[in-house]
C-alpha positions in Angstrom: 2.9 -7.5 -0.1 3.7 -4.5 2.4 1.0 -3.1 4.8 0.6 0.2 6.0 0.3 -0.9 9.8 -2.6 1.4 10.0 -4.2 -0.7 7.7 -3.5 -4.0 8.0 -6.5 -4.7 9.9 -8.9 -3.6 7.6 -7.4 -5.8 4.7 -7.4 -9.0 6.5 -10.8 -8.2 7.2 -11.7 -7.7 3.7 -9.5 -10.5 2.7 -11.8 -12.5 4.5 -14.7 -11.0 3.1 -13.7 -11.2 -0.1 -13.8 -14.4 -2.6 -10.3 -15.3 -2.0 -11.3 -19.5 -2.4 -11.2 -19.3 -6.2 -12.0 -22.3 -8.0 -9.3 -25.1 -8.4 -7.2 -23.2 -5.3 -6.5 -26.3 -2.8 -5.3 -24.3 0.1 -4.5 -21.1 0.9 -2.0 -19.1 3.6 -1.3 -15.9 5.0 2.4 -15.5 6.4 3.9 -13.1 8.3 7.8 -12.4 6.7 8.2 -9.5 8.2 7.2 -6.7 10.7 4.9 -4.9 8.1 5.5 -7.9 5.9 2.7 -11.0 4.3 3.3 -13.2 2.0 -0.2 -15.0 0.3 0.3 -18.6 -1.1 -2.0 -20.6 -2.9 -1.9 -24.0 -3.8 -3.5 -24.8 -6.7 -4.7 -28.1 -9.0 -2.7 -27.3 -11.9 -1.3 -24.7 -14.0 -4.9 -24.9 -15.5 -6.5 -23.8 -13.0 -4.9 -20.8 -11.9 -4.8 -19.4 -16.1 -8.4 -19.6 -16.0 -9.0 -18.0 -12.3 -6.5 -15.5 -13.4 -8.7 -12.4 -14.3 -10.7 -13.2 -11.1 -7.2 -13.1 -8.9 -7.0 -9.7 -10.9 -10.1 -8.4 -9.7 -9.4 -9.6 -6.2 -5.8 -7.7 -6.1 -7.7 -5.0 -7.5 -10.3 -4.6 -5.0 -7.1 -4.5 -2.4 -4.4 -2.5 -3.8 -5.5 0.4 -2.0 -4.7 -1.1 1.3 -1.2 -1.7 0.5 2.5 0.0 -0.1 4.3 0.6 -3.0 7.3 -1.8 -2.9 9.4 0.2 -5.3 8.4 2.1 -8.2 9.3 -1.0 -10.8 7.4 -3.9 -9.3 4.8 -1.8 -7.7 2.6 -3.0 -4.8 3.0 -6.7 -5.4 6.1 -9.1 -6.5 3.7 -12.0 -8.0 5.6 -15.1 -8.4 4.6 -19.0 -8.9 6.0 -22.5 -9.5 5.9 -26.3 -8.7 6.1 -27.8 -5.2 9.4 -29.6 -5.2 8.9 -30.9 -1.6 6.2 -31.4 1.0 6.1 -32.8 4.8 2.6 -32.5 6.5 3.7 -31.6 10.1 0.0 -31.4 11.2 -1.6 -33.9 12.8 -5.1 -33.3 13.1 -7.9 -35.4 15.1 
């Protein structure tokens, strides 16, 4: 997703307000790819589980489309894709 700089404040701030923990959505992350560049990932339980929250993840995007650029006139404001996790190393220690 691209951010108008100007705005980018404002949707992290609703992104937070917002119900972004959807049911059967194990983590969540925000990263920063680029200058006016994020990139939202969610790791879900199952294929399952993100059909059904699907219309809610609709809602969500709806509510901020607004905030956001137009990547290009075919894909629009977002470039949506998904698949399995082929690899994982936990990094984090925590205490």
């Amino acid at each position: 997703m691209l951010l108008d700089l100007n705005k980018k404040k404002n949707v992290l701030k609703n992104i937070k307000k917002k119900k972004t923990d959807f049911e059967g959505m194990r983590q969540r992350y925000i990263a920063k790819t680029g200058y006016f560049d994020d990139c939202f990932v969610g790791i879900w339980e199952s294929a399952e589980a993100i059909a059904t929250q699907r219309p809610e993840i609709i809602s969500h995007l709806e509510d901020v489309r607004g905030f956001m650029e137009e990547l290009s006139p075919k894909i629009g404001v977002t470039d949506p894709v998904s698949g399995n996790i082929v690899a994982i190393k936990n990094i984090f220690e925590y205490s």
